[in-house]
Structures are given as C-alpha cells and as structure tokens.
N, C-alpha and C positions, 0 to 999 in steps of 0.2 A: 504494500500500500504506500501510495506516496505520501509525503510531509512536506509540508513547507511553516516556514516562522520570517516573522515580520516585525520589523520594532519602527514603531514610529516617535518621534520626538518633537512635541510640540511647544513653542517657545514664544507665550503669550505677551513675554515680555517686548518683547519686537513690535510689537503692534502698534501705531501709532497712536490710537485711542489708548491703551492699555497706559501707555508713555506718558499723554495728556492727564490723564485719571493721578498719576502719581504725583505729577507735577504739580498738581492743584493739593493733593493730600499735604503734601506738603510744605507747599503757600499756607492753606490754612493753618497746617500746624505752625507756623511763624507767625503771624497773626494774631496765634492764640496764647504765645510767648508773652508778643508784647501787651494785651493783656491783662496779663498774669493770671490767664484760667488754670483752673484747678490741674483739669483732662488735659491740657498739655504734653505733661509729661507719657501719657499715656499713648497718646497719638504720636511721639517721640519714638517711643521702642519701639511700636509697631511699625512705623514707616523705616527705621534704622533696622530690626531684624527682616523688613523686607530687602530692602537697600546692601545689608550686608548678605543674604542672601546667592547661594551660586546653586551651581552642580555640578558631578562629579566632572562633566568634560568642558566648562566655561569658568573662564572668571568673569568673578558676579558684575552685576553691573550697578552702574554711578548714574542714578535719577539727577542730578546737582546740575 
C-alpha cells in the first residue's frame, strides 16, 4: 500500500494584517504607559512573549 506524508508550515506572522494587528497592540500598549493604566503591564508581557517568540527553524521576529 502506498504512503505518503506532508508537513505544511504556516506563518501567520507574515501576513500583512497579522503585522498591522501587532503594531496597533502595541501602540496601545504605549498609550496605556503613558497613562499609567493598571493593565499595562499586562499587555506588556503579552505583546513581549509574542515579540520574543520564534520556532525551531526562524529567528523570531521584531514587531518595533
């Protein structure tokens, strides 16, 4: 019987909307700095653990 295998790799980050989306996340989060909201911080690590974010065969990518 035959087989075959297939691996796909999809890289949303590429996406210009995707790009757009971050970039505003983290506009607001600056915004929310100056401020001094509470949630700041929080929207800090989230956009930083995405931002530092990779995988095994990229290095991650710089939203900035």
């Amino acid at each position: 019987m035959a087989q075959s295998d297939i691996t796909m790799t999809v890289r949303i980050a590429d996406a210009e909307r995707f790009r757009l989306f971050v970039w505003e996340l983290t506009q607001l989060w600056f915004r929310m700095r100056l401020i001094n909201d509470p949630h700041a911080e929080e929207l800090e690590r989230i956009v930083e653990r995405f931002n530092d974010g990779g995988d095994d065969e990229h290095e991650p990518t710089r939203w900035r």
